[in-house]
N, C-alpha and C positions, 0 to 999 in steps of 0.2 A: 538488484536482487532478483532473483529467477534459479527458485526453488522449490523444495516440494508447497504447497500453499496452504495447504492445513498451517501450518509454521510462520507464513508470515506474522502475524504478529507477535511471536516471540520475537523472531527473528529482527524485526523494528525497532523492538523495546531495548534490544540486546546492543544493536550498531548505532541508534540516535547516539546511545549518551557518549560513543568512541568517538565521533565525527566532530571534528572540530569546528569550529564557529566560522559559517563561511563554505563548510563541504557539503557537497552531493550525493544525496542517496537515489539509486534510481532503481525503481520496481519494476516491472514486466509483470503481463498479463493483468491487469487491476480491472479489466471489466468483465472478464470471464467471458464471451462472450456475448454482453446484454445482460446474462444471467443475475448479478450484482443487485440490478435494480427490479428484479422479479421475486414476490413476497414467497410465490410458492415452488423458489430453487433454496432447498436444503441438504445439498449434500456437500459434506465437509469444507471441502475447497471453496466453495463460493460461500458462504457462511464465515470461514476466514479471512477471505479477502472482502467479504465487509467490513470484519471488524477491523482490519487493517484502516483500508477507506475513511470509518469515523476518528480511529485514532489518529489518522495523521491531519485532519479535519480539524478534532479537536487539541490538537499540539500548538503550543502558544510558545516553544521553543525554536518553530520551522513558520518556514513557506515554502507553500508548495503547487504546483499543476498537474493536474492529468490531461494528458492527450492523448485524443482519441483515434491514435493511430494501430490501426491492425487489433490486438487486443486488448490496447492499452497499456500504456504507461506514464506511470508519475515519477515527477521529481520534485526530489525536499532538499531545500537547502537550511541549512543549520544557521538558526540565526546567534 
């Protein structure tokens, strides 16, 4: 996934439930920069891509990693 980011979390909510038991979702960009984990970055996109980050945190349908290559990227696999 690597789209606009304000959207990722729709956009999660929308292709988890398509993804078959066993598939790969793969995000881009999930640190923003560092940005993610800085209390006083509020602008749209990384605000998103938080709440992406807790949602798929808190998902007890997936596993998943993020690696901290370039700006980031996770992968959820569909349990």
């Amino acid at each position: 996934m690597d789209a606009d980011k304000e959207n990722y979390p729709l956009y999660y909510q929308e292709l988890i439930v398509r993804l078959r038991p066993g598939g790969l979702l793969v995000l881009d960009n999930v640190l923003q920069g560092g940005r993610v984990v800085d209390p006083a970055a509020q602008r749209p996109a990384v605000v998103a891509i938080r709440q992406v980050n807790d949602l798929i945190a808190a998902d007890d349908r997936v596993e998943s990693v993020m690696l901290p290559v370039r700006d980031g990227v996770t992968l959820v696999r569909k349990l």
